[in-house]
N, C-alpha and C positions, 0 to 999 in steps of 0.2 A: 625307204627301201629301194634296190638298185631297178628291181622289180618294174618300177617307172618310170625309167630313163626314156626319154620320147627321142626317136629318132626319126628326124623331119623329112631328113633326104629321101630315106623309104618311103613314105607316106606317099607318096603319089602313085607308086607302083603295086602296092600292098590291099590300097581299098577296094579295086571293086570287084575283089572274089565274095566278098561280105553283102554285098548289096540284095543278092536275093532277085526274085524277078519284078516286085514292086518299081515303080521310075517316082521321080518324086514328087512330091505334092503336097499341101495346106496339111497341117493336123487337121483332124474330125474325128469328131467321137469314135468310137471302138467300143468291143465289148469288152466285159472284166475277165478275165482270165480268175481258173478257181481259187487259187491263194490272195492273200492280201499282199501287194504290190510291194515287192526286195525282199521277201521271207528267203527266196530259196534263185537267186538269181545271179550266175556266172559272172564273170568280165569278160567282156566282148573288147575289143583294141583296134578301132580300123589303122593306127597310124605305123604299125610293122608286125612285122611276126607273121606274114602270109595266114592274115585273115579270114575262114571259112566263111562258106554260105551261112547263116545264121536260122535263114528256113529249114535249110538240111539239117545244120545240127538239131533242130526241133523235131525233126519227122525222126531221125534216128536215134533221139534221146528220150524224149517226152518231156524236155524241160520245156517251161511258157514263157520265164522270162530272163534276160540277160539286164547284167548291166553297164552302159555303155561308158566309156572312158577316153579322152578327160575332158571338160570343159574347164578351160585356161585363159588369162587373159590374153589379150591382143598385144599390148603392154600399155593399154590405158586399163580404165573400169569397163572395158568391154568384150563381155564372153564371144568365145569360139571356140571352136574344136581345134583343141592343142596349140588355140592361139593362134592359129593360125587358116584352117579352112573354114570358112564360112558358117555359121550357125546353122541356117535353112536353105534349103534348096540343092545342099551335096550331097556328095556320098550316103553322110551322116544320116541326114534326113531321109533317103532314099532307103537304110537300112532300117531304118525304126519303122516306117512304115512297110516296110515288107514282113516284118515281125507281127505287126500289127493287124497286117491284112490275113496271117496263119490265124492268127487268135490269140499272139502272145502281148508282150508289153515288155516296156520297157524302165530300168531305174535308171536315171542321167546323174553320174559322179562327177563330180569339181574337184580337181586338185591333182591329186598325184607328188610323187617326188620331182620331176623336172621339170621345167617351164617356171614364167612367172604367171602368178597366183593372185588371184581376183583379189583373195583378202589379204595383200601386200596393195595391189596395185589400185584397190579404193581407198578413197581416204576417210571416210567415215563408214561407219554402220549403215545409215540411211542409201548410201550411195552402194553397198555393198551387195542391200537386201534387193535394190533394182536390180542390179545385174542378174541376180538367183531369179528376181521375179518374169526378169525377161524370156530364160529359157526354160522357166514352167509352162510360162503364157505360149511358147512358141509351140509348145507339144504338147500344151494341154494333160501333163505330167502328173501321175499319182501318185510318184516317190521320186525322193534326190538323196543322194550319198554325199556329203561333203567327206573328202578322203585328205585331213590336215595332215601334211608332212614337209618333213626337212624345215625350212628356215618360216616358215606360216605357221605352223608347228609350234617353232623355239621363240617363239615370239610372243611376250604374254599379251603388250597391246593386240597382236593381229587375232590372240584368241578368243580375248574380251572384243573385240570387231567380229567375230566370225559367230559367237556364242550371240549379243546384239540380235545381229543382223540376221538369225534363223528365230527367235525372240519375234521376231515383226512378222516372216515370214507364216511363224506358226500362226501367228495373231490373224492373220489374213489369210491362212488356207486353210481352212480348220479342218479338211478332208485328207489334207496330202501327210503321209509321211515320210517322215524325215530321220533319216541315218548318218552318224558323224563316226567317221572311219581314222584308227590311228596307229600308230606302232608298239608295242609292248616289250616287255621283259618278261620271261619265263615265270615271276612269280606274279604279273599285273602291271598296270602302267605305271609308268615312271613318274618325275615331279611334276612332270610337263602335262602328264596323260591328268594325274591326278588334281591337278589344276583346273587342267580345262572342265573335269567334269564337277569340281566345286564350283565355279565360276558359272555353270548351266544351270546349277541345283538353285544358285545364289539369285539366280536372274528368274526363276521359276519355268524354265525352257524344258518342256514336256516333248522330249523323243522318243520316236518308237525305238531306237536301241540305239545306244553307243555301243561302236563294236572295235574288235583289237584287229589287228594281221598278227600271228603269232609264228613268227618264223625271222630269219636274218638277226639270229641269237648270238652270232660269232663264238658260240660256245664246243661247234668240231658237233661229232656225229651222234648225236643227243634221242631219245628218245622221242620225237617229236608229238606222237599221241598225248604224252604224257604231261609235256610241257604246254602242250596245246590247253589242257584241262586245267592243269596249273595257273596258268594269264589268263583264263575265264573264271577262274574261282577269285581271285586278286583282285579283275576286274566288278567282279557280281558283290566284292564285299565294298570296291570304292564306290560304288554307285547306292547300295544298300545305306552305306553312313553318311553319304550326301542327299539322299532324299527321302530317308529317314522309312527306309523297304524293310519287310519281312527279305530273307533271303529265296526265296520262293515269286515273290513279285519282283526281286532284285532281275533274277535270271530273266524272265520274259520280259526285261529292258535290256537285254543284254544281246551281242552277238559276235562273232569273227569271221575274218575271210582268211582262209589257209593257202597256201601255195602248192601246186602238184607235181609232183618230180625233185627235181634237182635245182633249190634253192639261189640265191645271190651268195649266200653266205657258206663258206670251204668245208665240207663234208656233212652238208645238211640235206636231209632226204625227204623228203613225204611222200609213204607209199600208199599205193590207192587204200593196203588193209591199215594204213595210218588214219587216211579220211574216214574211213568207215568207220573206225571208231571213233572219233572225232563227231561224227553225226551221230554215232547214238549216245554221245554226251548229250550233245544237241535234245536232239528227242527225249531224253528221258528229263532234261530241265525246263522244257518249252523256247528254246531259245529265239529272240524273234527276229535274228536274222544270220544266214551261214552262206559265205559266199568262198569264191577261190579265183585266184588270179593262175590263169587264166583260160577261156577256151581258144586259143592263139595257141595254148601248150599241150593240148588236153590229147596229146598223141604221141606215139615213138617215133623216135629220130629215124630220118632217113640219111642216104648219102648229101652231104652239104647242107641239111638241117642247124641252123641253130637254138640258143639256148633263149630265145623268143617265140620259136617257129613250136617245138617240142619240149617234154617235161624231162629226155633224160635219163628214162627209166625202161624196164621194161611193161607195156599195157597197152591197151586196143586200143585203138583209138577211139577217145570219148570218154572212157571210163569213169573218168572224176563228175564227167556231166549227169552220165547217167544213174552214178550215185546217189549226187546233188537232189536230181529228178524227185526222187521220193520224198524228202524232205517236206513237212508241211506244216512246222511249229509246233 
């Protein structure tokens, strides 16, 4: 999805509206925030799109947690933020823990559509699960999103290395959960989607939820609620026949993250009463996780706004957040 196109040049200019009043320092424990950790948790992007304060959006939404986006390789097997700024001690870190010091937390996503990608640029599984294991260790992390797209994706080795390497993970964190984020077709994932989650079932890799992005259909001005419900029902039966689910345990392994506004893809909408409904699909199946790209957009356009900065629509600012907000499985 274009959705994740990382633009490097911004980055420097972009991060420190986000930082919050925290400066940075070591992780240390924190307290739990009342939901289980990525249930109900925006994207946060410091690398463009005139990044908010992430405390403020918390005092003005009531969300607790965001989740942050991307951790990339360097272009070795070594995480960083977009590949580029440092793992600990920036921006990055400086906003987690400002989050942290509110009462929120945080979920840490790998991947994205642009940059090169951990599970391209490891060459084994073992070498793989290091890199994930380094930026748990770093933040003392109670969830991670792997968000497989574009060529990490389309790649069956790099799935069977990516499906592996959370395999070991899970083996070793038996507390933290873990989220693998992917792209969909309006009836459910593709052969690719379908794949990877046979090859998870096959390897016995117990997620808290495979979830879809259900949006950039190129199908023109589509009902999005309805398609939305549609690639979770497709998804809830691929995972149902791979792991051998009631359709009922199916859904609470399941989840999506939706887009707000004005899509990548030419005359594609999601209005806030499209999320709303969209969340009480959610809710009425127990979905165990609902996310949306982005709070970077989660406002209306101003003069010289762009299609990073806002969603494009008309709506308050936050709205999608504090929709979001309520969500609790």
């Amino acid at each position: 999805m274009k959705r994740h196109a990382l633009k490097a040049a911004a980055a420097a200019v972009t991060v420190v509206a986000a930082l919050g009043s925290a400066t940075a320092h070591a992780a240390t424990p924190h307290a739990a925030t009342a939901l289980p950790s990525g249930v109900a948790a925006p994207y946060l992007y410091l690398g463009w799109g005139s990044p908010p304060s992430a405390t403020s959006v918390m005092s003005a939404t009531g969300i607790q947690q965001f989740t942050m986006a991307f951790i990339l390789s360097d272009g070795t097997c070594k995480p960083a933020w977009d590949g580029s700024r440092p793992l600990t001690g920036g921006t990055d870190q400086q906003t987690i823990s400002a989050i942290r010091a509110a009462g929120g937390d945080v979920t840490v996503s790998f991947g994205g559509w642009s940059g090169n990608k951990l599970g391209e640029s490891c060459s084994s599984a073992s070498k793989l699960a290091a890199a994930y294991q380094k930026v748990i260790d770093a933040y003392g992390l109670k969830s991670i999103d792997i968000d497989i797209e574009s060529t990490e994706f389309e790649s069956a080795t790099v799935r069977q290395r990516v499906v592996d390497a959370l395999k070991t993970i899970r083996n070793n964190n038996s507390g933290l959960k873990i989220y693998v984020t992917f792209g969909t077709t309006t009836t459910g994932p593709d052969s690719n989607g379908q794949d990877l989650i046979k090859r998870g079932a096959a390897k016995g890799l117990n997620l808290d939820a495979w979830a879809v992005m259900p949006f950039d259909y190129d199908e023109g001005a589509i009902d999005m609620a309805a398609a939305t419900k549609s690639a979770m029902n497709g998804l809830k039966n691929d995972v149902a026949a791979a792991y051998g689910l009631s359709s009922d345990a199916a859904y609470r392994k399941v989840g999506f993250s939706s887009m707000n506004g004005i899509t990548d893809s030419d005359g594609e909408t999601i209005t806030l009463a499209d999320f709303k409904s969209m969340l009480g699909y959610a809710k009425s199946h127990h979905l165990a996780r609902v996310s949306f790209w982005s709070v970077n957009r989660d406002r209306p356009c101003g003069s010289g706004s762009d299609a990073d900065s806002c969603s494009g629509i008309s709506q308050g600012t936050y709205d999608f957040t504090k929709a979001l907000a309520g969500y609790t499985g």
